[in-house]
C-alpha positions as CSV (number, residue, x, y, z in Angstrom):
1,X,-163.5,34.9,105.3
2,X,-161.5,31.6,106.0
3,X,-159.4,29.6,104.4
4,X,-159.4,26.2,105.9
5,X,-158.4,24.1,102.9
6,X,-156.3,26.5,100.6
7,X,-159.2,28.4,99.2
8,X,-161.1,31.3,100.7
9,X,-164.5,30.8,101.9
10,X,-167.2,34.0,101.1
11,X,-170.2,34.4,103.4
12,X,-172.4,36.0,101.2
13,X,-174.4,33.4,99.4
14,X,-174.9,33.5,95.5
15,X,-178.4,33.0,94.3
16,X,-179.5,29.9,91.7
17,X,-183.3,29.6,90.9
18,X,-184.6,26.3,91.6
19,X,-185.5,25.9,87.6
20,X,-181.8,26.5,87.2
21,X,-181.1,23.7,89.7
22,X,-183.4,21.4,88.4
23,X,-182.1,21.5,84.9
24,X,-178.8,21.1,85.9
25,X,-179.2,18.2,87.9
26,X,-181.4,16.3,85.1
27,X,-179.1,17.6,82.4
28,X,-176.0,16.3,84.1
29,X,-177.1,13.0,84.2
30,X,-178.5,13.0,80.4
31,X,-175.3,14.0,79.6
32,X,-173.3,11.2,81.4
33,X,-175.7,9.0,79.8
34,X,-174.4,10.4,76.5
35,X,-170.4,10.0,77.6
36,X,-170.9,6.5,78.5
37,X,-172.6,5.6,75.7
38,X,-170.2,7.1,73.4
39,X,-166.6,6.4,75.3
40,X,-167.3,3.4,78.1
41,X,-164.1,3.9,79.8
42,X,-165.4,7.2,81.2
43,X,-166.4,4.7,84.1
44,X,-163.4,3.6,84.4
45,X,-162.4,5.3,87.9
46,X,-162.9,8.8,87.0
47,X,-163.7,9.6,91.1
48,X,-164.6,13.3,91.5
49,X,-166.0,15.0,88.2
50,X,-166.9,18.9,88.4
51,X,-169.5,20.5,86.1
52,X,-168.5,24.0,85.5
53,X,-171.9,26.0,84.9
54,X,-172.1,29.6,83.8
55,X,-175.5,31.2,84.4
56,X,-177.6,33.2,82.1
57,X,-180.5,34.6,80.9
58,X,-181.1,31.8,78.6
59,X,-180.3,29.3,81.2
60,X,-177.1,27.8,83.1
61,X,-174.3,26.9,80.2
62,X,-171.9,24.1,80.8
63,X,-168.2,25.0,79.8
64,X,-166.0,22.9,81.4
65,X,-165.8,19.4,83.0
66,X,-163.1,17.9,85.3
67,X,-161.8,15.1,86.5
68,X,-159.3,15.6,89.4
69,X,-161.8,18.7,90.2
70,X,-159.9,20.6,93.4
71,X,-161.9,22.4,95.7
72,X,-164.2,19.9,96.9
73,X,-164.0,20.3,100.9
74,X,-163.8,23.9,100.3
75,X,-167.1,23.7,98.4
76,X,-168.5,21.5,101.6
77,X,-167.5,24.2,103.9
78,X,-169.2,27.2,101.9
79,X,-172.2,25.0,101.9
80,X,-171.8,25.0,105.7
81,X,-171.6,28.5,105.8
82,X,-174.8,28.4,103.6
83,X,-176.1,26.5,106.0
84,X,-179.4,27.6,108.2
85,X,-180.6,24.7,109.3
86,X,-178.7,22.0,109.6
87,X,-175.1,22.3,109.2
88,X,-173.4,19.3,110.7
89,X,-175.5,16.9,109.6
90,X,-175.1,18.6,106.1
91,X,-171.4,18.1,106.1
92,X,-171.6,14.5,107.3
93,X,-173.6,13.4,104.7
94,X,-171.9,15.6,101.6
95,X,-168.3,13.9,103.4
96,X,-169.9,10.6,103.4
97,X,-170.9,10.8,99.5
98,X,-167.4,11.8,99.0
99,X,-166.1,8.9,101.0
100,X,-168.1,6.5,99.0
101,X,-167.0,7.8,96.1
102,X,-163.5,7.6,96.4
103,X,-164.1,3.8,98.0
104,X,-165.7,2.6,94.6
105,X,-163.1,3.9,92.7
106,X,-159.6,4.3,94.7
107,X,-160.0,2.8,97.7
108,X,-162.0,-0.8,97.7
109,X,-164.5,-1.5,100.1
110,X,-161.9,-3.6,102.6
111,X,-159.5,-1.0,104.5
112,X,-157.1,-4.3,105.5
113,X,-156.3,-4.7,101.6
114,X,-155.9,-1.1,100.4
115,X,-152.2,-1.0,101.4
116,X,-150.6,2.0,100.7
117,X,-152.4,4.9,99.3
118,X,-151.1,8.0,97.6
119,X,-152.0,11.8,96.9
120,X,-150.1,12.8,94.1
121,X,-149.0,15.8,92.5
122,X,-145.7,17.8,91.5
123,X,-144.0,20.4,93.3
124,X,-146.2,19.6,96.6
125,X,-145.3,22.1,98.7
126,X,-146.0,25.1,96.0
127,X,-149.3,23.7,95.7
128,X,-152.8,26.0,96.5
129,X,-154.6,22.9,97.6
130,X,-152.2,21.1,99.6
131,X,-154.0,21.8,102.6
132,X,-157.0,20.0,101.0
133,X,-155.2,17.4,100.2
134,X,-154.2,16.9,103.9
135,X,-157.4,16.9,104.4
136,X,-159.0,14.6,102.0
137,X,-156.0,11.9,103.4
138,X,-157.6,12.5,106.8
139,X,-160.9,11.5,105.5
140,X,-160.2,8.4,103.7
141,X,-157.5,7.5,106.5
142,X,-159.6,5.9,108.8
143,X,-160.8,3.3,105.8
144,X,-157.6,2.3,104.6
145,X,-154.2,1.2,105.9
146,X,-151.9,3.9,105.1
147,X,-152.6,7.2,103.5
148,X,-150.0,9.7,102.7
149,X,-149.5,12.9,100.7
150,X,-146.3,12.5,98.2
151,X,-144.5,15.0,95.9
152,X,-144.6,13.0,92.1
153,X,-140.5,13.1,92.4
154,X,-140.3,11.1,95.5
155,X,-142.0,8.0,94.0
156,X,-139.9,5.4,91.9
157,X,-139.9,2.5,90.5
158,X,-137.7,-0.3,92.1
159,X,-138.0,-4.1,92.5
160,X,-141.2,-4.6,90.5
161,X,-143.4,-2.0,91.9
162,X,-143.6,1.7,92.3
163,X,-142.5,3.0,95.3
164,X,-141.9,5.9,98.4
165,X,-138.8,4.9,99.8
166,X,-138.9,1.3,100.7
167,X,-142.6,0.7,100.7
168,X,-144.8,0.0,97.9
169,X,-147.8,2.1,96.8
170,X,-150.6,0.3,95.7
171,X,-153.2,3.1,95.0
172,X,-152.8,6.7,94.0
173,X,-155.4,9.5,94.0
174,X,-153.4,11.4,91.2
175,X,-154.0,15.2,90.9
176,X,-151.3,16.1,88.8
177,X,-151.8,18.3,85.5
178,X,-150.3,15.2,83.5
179,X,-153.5,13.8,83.2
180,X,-152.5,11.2,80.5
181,X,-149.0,10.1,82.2
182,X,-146.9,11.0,79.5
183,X,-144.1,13.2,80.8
184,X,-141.0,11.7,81.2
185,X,-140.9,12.6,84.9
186,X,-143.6,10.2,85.4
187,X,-142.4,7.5,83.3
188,X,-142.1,5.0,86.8
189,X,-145.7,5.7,87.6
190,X,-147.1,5.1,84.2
191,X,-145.3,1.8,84.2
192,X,-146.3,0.5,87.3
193,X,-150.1,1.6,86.3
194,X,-149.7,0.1,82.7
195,X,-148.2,-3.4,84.4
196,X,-151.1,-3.0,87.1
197,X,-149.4,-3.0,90.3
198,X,-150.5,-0.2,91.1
199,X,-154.0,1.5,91.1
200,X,-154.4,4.9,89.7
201,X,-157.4,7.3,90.0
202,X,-159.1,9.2,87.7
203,X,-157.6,6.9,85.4
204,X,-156.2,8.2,81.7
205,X,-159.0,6.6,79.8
206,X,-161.3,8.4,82.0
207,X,-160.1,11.7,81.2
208,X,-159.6,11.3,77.7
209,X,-162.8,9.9,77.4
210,X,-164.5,12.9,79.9
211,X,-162.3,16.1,80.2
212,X,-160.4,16.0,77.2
213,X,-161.7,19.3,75.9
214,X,-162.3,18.5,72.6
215,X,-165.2,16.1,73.6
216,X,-167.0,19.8,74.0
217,X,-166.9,19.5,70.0
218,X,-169.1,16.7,69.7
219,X,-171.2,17.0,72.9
220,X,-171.7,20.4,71.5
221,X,-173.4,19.4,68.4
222,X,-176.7,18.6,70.4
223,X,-176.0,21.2,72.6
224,X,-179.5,21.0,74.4
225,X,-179.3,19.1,77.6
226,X,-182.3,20.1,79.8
227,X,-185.6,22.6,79.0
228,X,-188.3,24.0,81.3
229,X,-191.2,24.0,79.0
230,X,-192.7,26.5,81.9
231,X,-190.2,29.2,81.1
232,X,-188.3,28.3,78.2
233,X,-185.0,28.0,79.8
234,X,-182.6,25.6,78.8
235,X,-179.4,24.1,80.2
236,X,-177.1,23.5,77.1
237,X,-173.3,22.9,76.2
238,X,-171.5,25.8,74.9
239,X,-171.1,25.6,71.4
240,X,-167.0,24.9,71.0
241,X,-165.5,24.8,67.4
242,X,-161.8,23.3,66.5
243,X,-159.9,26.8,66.1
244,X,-158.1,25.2,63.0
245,X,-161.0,24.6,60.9
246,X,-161.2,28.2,60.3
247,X,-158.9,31.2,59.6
248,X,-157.2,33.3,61.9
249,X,-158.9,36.5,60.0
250,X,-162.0,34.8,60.2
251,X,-161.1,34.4,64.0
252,X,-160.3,37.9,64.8
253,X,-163.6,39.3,62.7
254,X,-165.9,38.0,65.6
255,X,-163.3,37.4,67.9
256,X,-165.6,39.0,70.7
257,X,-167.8,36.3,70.5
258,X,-165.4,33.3,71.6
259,X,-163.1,32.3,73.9
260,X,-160.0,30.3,72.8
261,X,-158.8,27.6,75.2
262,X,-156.0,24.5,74.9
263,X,-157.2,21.3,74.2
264,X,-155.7,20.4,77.6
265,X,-155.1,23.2,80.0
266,X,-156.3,23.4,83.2
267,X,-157.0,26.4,85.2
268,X,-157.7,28.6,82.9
269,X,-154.2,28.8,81.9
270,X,-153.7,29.4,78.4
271,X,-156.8,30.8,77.9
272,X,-157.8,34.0,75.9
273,X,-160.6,35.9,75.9
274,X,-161.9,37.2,72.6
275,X,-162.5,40.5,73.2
276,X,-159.4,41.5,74.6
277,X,-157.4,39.4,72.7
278,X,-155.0,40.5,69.8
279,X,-154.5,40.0,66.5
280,X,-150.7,38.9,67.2
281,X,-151.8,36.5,69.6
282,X,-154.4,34.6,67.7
283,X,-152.1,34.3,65.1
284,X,-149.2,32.5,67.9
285,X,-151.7,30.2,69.0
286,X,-151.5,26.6,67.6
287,X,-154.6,26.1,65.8
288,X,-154.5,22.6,66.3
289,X,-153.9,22.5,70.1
290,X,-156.9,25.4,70.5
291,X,-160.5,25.7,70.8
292,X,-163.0,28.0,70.1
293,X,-165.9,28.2,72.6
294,X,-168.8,30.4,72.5
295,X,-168.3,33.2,75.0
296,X,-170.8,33.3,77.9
297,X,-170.3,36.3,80.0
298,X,-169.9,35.6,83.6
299,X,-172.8,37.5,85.7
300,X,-172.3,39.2,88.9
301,X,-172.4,40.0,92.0
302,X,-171.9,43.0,94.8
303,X,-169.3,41.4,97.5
304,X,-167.7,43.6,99.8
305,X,-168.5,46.9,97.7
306,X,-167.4,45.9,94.4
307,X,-168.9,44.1,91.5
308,X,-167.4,40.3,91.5
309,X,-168.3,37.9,88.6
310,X,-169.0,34.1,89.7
311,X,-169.7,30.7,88.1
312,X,-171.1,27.7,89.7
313,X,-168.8,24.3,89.8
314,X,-171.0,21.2,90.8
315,X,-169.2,18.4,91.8
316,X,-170.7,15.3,91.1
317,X,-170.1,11.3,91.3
318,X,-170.7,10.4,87.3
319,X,-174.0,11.6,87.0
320,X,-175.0,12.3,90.6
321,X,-174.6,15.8,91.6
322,X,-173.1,16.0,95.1
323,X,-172.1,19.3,96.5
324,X,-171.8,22.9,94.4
325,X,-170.3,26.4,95.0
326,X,-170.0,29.7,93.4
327,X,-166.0,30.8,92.2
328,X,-166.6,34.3,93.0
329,X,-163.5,36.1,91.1
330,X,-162.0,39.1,89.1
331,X,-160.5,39.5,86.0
332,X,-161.3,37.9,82.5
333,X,-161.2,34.1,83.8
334,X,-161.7,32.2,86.8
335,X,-158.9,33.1,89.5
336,X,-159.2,32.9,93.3
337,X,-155.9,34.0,94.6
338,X,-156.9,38.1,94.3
339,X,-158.1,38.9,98.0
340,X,-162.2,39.1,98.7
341,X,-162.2,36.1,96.0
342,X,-163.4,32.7,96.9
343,X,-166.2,29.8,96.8
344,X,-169.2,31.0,98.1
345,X,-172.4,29.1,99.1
346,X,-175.4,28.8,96.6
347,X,-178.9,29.8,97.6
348,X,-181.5,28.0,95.9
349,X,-184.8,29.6,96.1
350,X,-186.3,28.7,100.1
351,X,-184.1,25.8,100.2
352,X,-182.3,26.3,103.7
353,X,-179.3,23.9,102.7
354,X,-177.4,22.5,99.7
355,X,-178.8,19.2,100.6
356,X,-182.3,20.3,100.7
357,X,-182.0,21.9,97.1
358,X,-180.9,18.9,96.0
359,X,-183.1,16.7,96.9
360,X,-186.2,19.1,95.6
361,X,-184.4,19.5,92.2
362,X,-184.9,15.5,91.9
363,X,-187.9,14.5,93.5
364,X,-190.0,16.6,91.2
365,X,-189.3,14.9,88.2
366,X,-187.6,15.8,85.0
367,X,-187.9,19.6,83.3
């Protein structure tokens, strides 16, 4: 087990059937197709999404969707490990995808007019994925003209424009939690993205209009987003309610079948699953901040002796799925800082590589 980018990377790979695959790839895109319809600015420079997919006997459920999605070259390097055929070439390609990615919506296609480009967040150093995002400033670095990794309290705004000490930034790749700008610690930043001097990625609008939990409310109305005629599976959004439109008693009496998340956390902080959650908690939670989503248990695993649950997070460039792992974790939500936890490879039937699943799950036509 290695940790190259601030996240372990398992060995064992986790197993998704290729109908799984296929509707998840297909349903992805129908429901990007669905976001942009409904909220255009989703396209506006949302860079790296993640699809966060619990399987089941039903069919893969979709519970969560990012847009500053970590974990990305530690997903690329479980898929390496994943990997029995062709590994480098693998990881060039999955890199390049990310690279043209971030190019469309960061970087610009001319390195000599990027100027100076930023990897935000606060409290740098305490950070899990700092190392990854070293690592993603080494893989843009060669395509731009300066790349650095800065701690949110080291930029300001002086003489028009937002800066690190003396020199201007023109572009940030922001992964800070304040996905909407609107804590007073990043009052310079918002204004020097609000006059447009400087570039921000994934932009506000695109979160609000993507990851702002409460979209799950009305994507989860038409909840069905892929079926296998063949088997009968489905790949659909779980079914998420507004916690105030019902009583707290009502809550609690099936409390076992939901899980009750913020409108905006991240990280599975704040989040409180029904069965083990009591009645004097429910009733401190703001109704009006809080979700209900229907519970989907996490299936599992054997790793190292010891049963693990998992879900699988595909990362994807709008609608265009480019790299997946398993979060193999303990605990009642997703955590990987317990040892033997980690991203793990997926298996997808024969396919001997990520890339190869991928490409089968789309060249054989819709569910």
């Amino acid at each position: 087990m290695t940790e190259p980018f601030g996240l372990a990377i398992l060995k064992e790979s986790v197993p998704v059937s290729p109908v799984a695959m296929r509707l998840i790839t297909f349903g992805i895109r129908a429901l990007w197709t669905r976001i942009i319809a409904a909220h255009p600015l989703a396209a506006s420079r949302p860079l790296l999404l993640s699809y966060d997919v619990h399987p089941s006997a039903e069919g893969p459920v979709l519970i969560e969707i990012n847009t500053n999605a970590g974990g990305v070259l530690t997903a690329i390097e479980a898929a390496r490990a994943g990997n029995d055929c062709c590994a480098d070439l693998e990881q060039n390609l999955l890199e390049a995808r990310l690279l043209a990615l971030f190019q469309r919506d960061l970087l610009g296609p001319d390195p000599e007019r990027t100027g100076v480009v930023a990897i935000v967040d606060d409290n740098l150093e305490s950070q899990t994925l700092l190392v990854e995002m070293r690592a993603l400033a080494q893989l843009i670095r060669p395509h731009a003209q300066d790349v650095r990794v800065v701690d949110a309290s080291d930029l300001a705004y002086r003489d028009g424009r937002l800066r690190h000490g003396e020199d201007a930034i023109d572009r940030v790749y922001w992964r800070s939690t304040d996905f909407l700008l609107v804590e007073p610690a990043h009052a310079d930043v918002r204004r020097a993205v609000n006059e447009g001097t400087t570039l921000l990625a994934p932009s506000p609008e695109a979160y609000e209009s993507i990851a702002d939990k409460r979209r799950f409310v009305e994507w989860s109305e038409h909840a069905e987003l892929s079926r296998d005629e063949e088997s009968g599976l489905s790949f659909r959004i779980a079914e998420t309610l507004r916690m105030a439109d019902r009583a707290t008693a009502d809550w609690y009496a099936d409390r076992r079948d939901w899980v009750f998340k913020p409108v905006s956390g991240y990280a599975s902080r704040g989040v409180y699953v029904g069965k083990s959650v009591s009645r004097r908690k429910l009733d401190e939670l703001p109704a009006t901040s809080y979700l209900a989503q229907r519970y989907t248990p996490h299936p599992v695993i054997d790793h190292e002796g010891r049963e693990w649950k998992y879900d699988v997070r595909f990362f994807a460039d709008r609608e265009l799925v480019i790299g997946a792992a398993a979060r193999v974790f303990h605990g009642q939500v997703v955590g990987l800082r317990e040892s033997g936890s980690g991203f793990a490879p997926i298996r997808v039937g024969n396919a001997c590589c990520l890339l190869g699943a991928l490409a089968l799950a789309t060249c054989r036509g819709g569910p």
